[in-house]
C-alpha positions as CSV (number, residue, x, y, z in Angstrom):
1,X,28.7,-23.6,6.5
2,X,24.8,-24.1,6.4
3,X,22.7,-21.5,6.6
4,X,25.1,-19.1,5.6
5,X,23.7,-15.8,3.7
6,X,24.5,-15.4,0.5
7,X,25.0,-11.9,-0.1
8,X,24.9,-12.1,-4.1
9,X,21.5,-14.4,-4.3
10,X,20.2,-10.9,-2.1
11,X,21.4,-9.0,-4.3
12,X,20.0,-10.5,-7.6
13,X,16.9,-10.9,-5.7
14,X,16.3,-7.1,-4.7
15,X,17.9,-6.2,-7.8
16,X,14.8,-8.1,-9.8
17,X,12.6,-7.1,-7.4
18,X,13.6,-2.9,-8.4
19,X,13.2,-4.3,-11.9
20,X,9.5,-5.7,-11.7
21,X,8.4,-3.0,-9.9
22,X,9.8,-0.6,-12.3
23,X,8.1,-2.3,-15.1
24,X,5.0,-2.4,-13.1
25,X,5.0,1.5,-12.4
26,X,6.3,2.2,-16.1
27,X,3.6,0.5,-17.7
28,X,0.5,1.2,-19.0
29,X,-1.8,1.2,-15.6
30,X,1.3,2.8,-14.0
31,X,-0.1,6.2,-12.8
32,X,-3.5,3.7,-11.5
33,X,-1.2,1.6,-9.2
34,X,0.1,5.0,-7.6
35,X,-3.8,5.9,-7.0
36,X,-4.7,2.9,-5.8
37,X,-1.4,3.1,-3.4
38,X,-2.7,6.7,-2.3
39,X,-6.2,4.9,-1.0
40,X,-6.4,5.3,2.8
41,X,-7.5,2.3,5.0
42,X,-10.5,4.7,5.8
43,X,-11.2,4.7,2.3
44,X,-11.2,1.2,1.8
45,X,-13.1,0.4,4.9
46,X,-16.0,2.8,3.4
47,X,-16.5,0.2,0.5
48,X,-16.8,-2.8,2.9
49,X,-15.9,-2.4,6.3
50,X,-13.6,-5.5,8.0
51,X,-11.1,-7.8,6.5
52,X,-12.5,-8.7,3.4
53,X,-11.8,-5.8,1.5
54,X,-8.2,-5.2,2.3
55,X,-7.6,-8.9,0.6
56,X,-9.7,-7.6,-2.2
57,X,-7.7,-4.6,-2.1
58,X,-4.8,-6.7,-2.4
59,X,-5.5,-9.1,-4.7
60,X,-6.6,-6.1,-7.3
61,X,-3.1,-4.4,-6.6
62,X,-1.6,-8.0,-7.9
63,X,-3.9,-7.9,-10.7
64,X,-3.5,-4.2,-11.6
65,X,-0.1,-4.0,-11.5
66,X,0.7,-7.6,-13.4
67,X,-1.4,-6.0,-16.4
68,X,0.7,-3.0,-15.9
69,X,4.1,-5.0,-16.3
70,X,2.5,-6.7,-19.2
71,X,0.8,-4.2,-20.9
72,X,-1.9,-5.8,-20.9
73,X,-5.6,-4.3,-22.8
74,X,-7.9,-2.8,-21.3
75,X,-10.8,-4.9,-21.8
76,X,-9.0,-7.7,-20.5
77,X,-7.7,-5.5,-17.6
78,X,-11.2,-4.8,-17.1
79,X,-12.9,-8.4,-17.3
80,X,-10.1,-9.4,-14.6
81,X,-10.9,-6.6,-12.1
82,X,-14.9,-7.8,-13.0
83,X,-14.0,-11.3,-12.2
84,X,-12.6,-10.5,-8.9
85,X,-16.3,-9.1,-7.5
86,X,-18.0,-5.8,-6.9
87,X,-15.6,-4.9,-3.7
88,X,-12.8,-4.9,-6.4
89,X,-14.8,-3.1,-8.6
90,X,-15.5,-0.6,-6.4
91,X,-12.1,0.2,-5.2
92,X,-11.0,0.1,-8.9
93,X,-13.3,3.0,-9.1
94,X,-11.6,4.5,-6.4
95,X,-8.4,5.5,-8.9
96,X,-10.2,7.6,-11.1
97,X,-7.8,7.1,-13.8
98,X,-8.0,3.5,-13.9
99,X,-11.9,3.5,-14.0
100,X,-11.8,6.1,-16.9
101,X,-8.8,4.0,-18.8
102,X,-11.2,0.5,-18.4
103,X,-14.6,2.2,-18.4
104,X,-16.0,1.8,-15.0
């Protein structure tokens, strides 16, 4: 039958999904992530008010928790937040342990 669901490709898929996310959480920026999860939309919108900085927000989530999973340095950690402009910057400094670990 097409289009049927195939309950053990769900599975595997959550299943890895647990695992990334475990790694991500474990790693070394772990206790960062949960800070940067804690952040308010208020407390976003104070950086930069509108869109713009929730997709900043997001995209330094992706980028803090993929050098989390890989346990990636802290200089490099740092040049990547950098990279991504001065709204990620300053919600990176929002997670006051992951500005002290990086040295923002």
């Amino acid at each position: 039958m097409s289009g049927s669901f195939d309950i053990e490709a769900y599975r595997a898929t959550l299943r890895k999904a647990i695992q990334d996310t475990q790694a991500e959480l474990n790693g070394r920026y772990g206790t960062a992530i949960k800070d940067l999860l804690s952040l308010s939309r208020d407390e976003i919108d104070t950086i930069t008010p509108g869109t713009t900085d929730l997709e900043t927000y997001e995209t330094l989530m992706k980028v803090v928790k993929e050098a989390s999973a890989q346990n990636v340095a802290q200089a490099e950690l740092k040049n990547r937040i950098v990279a991504l402009g001065e709204t990620a910057v300053a919600i990176a400094k929002k997670s006051a342990t992951l500005a002290a670990a990086i040295g923002l």
